[in-house]
N, C-alpha and C positions, 0 to 999 in steps of 0.2 A: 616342816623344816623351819629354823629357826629364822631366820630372812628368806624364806620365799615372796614377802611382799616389797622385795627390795626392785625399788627400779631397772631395769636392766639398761647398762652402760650402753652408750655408742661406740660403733668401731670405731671413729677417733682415738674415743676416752681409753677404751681398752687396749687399742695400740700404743698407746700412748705411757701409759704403764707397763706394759710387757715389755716395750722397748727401751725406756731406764731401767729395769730387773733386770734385765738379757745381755744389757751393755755391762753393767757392773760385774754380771757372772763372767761374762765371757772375758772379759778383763785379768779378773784372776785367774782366769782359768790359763791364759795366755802368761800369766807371769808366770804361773806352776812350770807349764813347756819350756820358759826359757830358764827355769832354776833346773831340770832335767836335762836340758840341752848342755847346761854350765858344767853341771856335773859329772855327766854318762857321754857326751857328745853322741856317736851314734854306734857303739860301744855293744859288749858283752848283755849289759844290766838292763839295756834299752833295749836289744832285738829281744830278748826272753820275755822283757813284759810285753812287748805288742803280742808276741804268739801268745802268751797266760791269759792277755787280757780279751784275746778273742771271743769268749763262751763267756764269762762275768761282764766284759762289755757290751756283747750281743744282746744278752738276754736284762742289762740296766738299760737299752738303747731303746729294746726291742717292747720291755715290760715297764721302766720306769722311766721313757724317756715323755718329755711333753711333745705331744703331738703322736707318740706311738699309738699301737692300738689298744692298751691298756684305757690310755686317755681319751680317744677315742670316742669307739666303745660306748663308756660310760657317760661323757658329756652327751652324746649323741641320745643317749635314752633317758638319763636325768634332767636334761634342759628341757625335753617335751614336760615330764612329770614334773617339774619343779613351778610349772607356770599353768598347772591343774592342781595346785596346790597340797598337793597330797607329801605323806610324810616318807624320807628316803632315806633317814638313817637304818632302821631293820633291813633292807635292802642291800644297802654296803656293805655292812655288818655280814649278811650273808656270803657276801661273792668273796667279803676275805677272807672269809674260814674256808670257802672251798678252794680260791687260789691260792692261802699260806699254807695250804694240807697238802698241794700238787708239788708247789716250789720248795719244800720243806724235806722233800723225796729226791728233787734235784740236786737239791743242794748236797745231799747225803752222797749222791751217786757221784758229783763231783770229786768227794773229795776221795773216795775210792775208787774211781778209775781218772786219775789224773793223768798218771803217765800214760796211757795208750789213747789218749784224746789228746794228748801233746804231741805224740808220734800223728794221727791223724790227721793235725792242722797243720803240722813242720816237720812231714818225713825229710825235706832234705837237711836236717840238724844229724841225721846219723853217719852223714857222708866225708866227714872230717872231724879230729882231736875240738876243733876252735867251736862248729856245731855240738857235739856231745856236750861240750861245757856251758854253752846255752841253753840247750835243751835238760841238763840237771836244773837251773835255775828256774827256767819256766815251770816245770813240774812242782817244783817248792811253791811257787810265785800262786800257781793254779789254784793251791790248797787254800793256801792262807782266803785267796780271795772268792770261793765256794760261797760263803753265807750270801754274796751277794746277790745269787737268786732267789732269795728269798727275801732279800731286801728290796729288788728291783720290781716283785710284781707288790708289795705296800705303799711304794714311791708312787708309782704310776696310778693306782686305785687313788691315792691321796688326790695326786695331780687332778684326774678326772672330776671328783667329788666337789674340791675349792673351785675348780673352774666352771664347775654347773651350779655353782651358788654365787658366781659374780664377782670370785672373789683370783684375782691373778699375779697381783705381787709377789705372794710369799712362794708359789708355785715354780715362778718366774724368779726368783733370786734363789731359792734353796741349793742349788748346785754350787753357788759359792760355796758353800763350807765344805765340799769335796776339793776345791780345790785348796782350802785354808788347810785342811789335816795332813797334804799331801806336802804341801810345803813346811808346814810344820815339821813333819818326818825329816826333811830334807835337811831345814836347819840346826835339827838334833845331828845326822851325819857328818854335817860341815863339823859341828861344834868337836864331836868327835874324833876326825878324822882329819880333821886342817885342809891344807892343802893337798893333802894324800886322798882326797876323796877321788882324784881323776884317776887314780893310777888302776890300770887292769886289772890287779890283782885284789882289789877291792870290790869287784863287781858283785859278788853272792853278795854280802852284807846290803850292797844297793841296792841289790834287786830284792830283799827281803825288805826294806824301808821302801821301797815302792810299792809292794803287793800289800804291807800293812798300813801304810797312810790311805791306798786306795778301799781297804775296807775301812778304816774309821770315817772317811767322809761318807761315804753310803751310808753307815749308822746316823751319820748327823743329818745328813739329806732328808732319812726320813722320820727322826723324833724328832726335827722344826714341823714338820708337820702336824701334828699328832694334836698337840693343843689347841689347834685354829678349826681343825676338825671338831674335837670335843665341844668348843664354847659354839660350834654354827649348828649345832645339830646333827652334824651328817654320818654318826654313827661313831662307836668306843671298841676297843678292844674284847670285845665280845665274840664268843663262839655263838652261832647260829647255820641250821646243816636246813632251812627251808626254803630248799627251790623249787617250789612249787610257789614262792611268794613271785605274785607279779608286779614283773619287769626284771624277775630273773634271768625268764627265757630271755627276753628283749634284748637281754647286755649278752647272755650267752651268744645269742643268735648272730650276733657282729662282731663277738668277740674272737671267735672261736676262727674260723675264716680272715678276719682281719689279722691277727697273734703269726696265723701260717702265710700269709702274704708276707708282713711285714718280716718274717724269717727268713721268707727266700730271698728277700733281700738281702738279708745278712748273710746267707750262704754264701753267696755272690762276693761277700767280704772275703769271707773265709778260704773262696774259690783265688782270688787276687792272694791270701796268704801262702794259698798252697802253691803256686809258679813262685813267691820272693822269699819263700825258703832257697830256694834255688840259688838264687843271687845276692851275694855280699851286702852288707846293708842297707838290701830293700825295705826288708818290714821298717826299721827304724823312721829311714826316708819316707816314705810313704805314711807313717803316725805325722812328723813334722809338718811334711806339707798340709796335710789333713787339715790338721790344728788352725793353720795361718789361712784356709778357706771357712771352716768351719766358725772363726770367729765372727766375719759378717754372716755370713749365712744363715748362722744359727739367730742370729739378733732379728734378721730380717723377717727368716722365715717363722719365727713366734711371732713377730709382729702383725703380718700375714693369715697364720696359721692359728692363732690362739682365738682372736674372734670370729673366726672364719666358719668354724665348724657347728658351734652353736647357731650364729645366725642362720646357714645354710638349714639346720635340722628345723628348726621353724618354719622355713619357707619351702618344705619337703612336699607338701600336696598339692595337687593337678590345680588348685584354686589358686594359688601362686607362683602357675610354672613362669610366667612372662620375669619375674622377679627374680626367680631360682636361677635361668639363664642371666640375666643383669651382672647376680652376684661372682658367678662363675665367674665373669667377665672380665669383671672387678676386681678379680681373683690375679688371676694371667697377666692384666695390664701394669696392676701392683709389681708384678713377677717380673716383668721386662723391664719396668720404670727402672727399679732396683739391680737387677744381676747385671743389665746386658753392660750398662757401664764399668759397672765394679769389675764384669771378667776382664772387661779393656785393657782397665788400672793390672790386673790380677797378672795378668800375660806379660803385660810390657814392662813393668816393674819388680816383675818376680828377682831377680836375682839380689841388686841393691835391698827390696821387703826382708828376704830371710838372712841377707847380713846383718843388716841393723836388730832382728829380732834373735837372732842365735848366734852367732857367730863372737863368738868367744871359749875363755878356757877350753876345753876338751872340745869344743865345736869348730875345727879350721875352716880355711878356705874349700880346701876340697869337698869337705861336708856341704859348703854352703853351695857349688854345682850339683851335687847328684841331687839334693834338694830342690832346688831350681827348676831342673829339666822336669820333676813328678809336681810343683806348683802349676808349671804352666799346663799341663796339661787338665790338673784339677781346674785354673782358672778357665779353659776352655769352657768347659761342660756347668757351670753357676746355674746357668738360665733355664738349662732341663731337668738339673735335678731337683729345683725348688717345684718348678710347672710341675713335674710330676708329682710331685707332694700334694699342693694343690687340686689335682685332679681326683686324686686317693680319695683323698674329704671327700668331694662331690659323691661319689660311692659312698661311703660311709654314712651322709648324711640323707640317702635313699633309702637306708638300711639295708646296703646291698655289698658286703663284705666278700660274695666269691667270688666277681668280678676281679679285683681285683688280684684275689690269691692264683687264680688261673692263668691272668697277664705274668704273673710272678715266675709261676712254674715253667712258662714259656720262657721268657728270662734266665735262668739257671743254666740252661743247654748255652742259651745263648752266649752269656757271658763265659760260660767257659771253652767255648770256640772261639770267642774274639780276644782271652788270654790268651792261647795258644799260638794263634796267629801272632797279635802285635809284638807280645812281649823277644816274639824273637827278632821283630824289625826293632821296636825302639828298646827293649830293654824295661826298666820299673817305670816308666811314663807309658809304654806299653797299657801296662794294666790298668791304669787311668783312667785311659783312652778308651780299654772297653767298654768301663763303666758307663762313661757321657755317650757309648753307641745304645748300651741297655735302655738308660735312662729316655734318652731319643725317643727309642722303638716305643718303648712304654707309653709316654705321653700321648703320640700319635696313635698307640692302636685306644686311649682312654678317650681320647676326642672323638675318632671314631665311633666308638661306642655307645657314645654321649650324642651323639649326632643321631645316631638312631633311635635313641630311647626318646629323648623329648622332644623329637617331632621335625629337626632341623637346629644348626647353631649357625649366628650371625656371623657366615665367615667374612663376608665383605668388612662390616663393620669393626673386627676383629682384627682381621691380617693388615689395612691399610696403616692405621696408626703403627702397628708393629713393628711393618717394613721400615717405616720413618724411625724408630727405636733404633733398629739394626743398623741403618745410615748414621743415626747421628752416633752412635758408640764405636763404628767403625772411623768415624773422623776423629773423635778422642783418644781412641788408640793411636793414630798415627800422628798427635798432637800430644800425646804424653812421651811417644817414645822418640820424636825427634828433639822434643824442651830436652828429654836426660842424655841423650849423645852429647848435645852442645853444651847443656852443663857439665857432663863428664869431660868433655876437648877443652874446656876452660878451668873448671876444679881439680881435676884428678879423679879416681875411685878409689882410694885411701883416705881413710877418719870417719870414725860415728857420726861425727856434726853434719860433716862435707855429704855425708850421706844420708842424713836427715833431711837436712837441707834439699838436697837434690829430688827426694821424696817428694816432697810438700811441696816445691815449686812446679814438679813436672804433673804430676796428680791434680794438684789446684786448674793447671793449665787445660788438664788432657777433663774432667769436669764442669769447665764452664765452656770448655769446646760444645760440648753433650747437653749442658742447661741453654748454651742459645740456641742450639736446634732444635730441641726438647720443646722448647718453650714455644714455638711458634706451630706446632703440631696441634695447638688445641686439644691436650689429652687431660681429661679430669684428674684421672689419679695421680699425672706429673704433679699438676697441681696441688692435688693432698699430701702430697710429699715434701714440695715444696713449702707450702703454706704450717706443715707440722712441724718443719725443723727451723721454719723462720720465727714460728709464735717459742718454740723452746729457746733459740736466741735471745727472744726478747725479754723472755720470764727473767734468763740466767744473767741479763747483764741490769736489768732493776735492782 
């Protein structure tokens, strides 16, 4: 390969990159939600695309997302081979002819049985006039956006192959231009349609400018890639059908297990669509909140998770178990440093958060409660569902993909017992709820299991710092949300400003509650945390 004798980065270095790419994407991506919000509020055009985009989002999530097991996978087996200096473009070249040949069938089947996999994922669309006319556009919505299974498992392959060559940036921001095409689309409709873009009876045309901007940015997601591939070596657009080349088996062997884990996760999505067909602008609610978690989280968790996995697959052998634990460690401490505050913020700021981010034209008040009440419960669950991410790799980087698919299948029952249940106490935060009880079980039964394979884990050393985490983000919490009563009993809760404003002051407050107890815990990776966004201050005000 053509820089295999390139240094390999520090986790600093490479967090440190992922996290300016991941900021920038997630940025737009968050502008794209509120140009959809502005437009569709939570509407005809917007429940149809969450159902559509169930199976094309699933399967970009599942196949081209970073950190899926596409990406996986393959950094996991190209990082060992890339630092035995052997050559891996014929390799890639292979696994893409045999995954463009599979998803290429998908894609086909997609778009001829659309309607009865939109009955599938949103039987309750046939239960009233106002459903059937969702459910025509979803099925429209469906088609258009078919190729993206085949676009999802090129993305992911690409993903994995730059990230096994040291290379994270372009990885790491390409999702921008899904959200650039998307808003594009949008700005055509405005231009079109004026101010008549909110009126209901515009929604088909909506929802066909969102199923088509959501495939032109897939197209662009993955021909930014394509040239950075070419010039590094790691393989061209090339047919090749030889899997008998080794480290075929190798990528299959973690692929194949990893691919059906990481689906039953996504069932688990699909299982939370199939209860909020049921209920008036669940799906809608439930993408919004999503969005407004998913923007730290996803920053974090690549920050976390990008060099996480490589480094782990290096220190995979019995000769480096004492290390392999450390990393773990390192892993989890990262995890808490990061989510247990931000759920704090997450909970007790929720409702002012998705005013100021949605709440306008077709997006009322009333939008911005049902809203609310499905953030916070997203906000509850930050800390388990990254850990469990987290914990995947560990797997992964063992070369031990059924573990986790197994934990998975277990999970599927679960999670749809524990929709059953909640959704009837709370309603669409219900299904939330089950999710952070999934994600829970998950992590604990993956420690366990970890506990047993390598011999014992530091829980002493592990749980005490922890608990100190959970204290100090419990005092943040109750320091963020006493600052926003008393600024609300003095400002009011009307005006974008008044409501910025009360953001930043009660956040900053309920933050440095969490940094002076943080700080005296003695935790290294506060410290890395600290010490990364102090040295970025410093760059950015030079």
């Amino acid at each position: 390969m053509a820089d295999s004798k390139k240094p390999t980065r520090s986790f600093a270095r490479i967090a440190g990159i992922v996290a300016a790419a991941t900021l920038i994407s997630k940025i737009f991506g968050l502008f794209r939600q509120q140009a959809i919000a502005a437009a569709f509020g939570v509407g005809a055009a917007v429940d149809a695309y969450n159902f559509a985009y169930v199976i094309p989002g699933f399967l970009l999530v599942l196949l081209g997302g970073i950190n899926g097991p596409f990406h996986s996978a393959i950094v996991s087996v190209l990082a060992k081979r890339r630092s035995e200096d052997e050559d891996i473009a014929p390799l890639v070249e292979t696994i893409t002819t045999l995954i463009g040949g599979v998803l290429l069938l998908v894609t086909i089947g997609l778009i001829i049985w659309a309607a009865p996999l939109i009955d599938l994922v949103a039987p309750g669309l046939n239960q009233s006039p106002e459903g059937l006319e969702i459910r025509a556009i979803a099925i429209q919505q469906l088609r258009i956006m078919a190729p993206m299974a085949l676009l999802a498992g090129l993305i992911g392959i690409g993903f994995g192959t730059l990230n096994a060559a040291d290379q994270y940036w372009l990885p790491s921001i390409s999702p921008i231009f899904s959200s650039v095409a998307l808003l594009g689309g949008l700005g055509l409709l405005v231009l079109h349609l004026g101010s008549a873009v909110t009126d209901p009876e515009n929604a088909v045309l909506g929802g066909m400018v969102l199923a088509w901007g959501t495939l032109a940015g897939a197209v662009l997601q993955w021909l930014v890639q394509v040239p950075a591939q070419w010039r590094s070596g790691l393989g061209r657009l090339r047919l090749r059908f030889n899997i008998r080349r080794p480290g075929v088996q190798d990528i299959v062997r973690i692929l194949m297990p990893a691919t059906f884990s990481s689906g039953m996760m996504q069932i688990n999505v699909y299982t939370d669509l199939f209860f909020a067909s049921y209920l008036p602008q669940a799906a809608a609610a439930l993408g919004y909140a999503n969005l407004l978690v998913q923007t730290p989280l996803g920053i974090i968790s690549n920050v976390i998770l990008v060099p996480f996995l490589p480094i782990l697959s290096r220190l995979s052998g019995i000769e480096s178990r004492t290390e392999f634990k450390q990393r773990i460690g390192q892993g989890m401490m990262l995890t808490a440093v990061t989510m247990l505050p931000l759920s704090a913020l997450m909970m007790t700021l929720a409702f002012p958060i998705v005013r100021v981010v949605y709440e306008r034209y077709a997006f009322d008040q009333s939008a911005s409660r049902l809203v609310t009440s499905v953030l916070i419960a997203y906000g509850l669950g930050m800390f388990v569902y990254l850990g469990r991410d987290v914990l995947v790799r560990v797997f992964y980087a063992l070369g031990d993909g059924d573990t986790p698919f197994r934990v998975s299948i277990f999970n599927i029952f679960l999670n749809a017992l524990l929709d059953y249940w909640l959704i009837q106490a709370f309603g669409a935060p219900g299904l939330v709820l089950a999710t952070v009880g999934v994600n829970l079980v998950s992590m604990v039964m993956f420690l366990w299991l970890l506990d047993r394979r390598l011999d014992g884990l530091p829980w002493r050393t592990w749980s005490l710092p922890f608990l100190g985490l959970v204290g100090a983000s419990t005092v943040a919490a109750g320091l963020c949300w006493g600052s926003r009563w008393g600024l609300e009993e003095l400002l009011g809760t009307e005006g974008f400003f008044i409501q910025v404003l009360q953001l930043c002051i009660a956040g900053s407050i309920g933050l440095a509650g969490f940094g002076a107890i943080a700080s005296r815990l003695g935790i290294p990776e506060f410290d890395m945390v600290v010490g990364r966004i102090s040295q970025r201050l410093r760059r950015s005000g030079d």
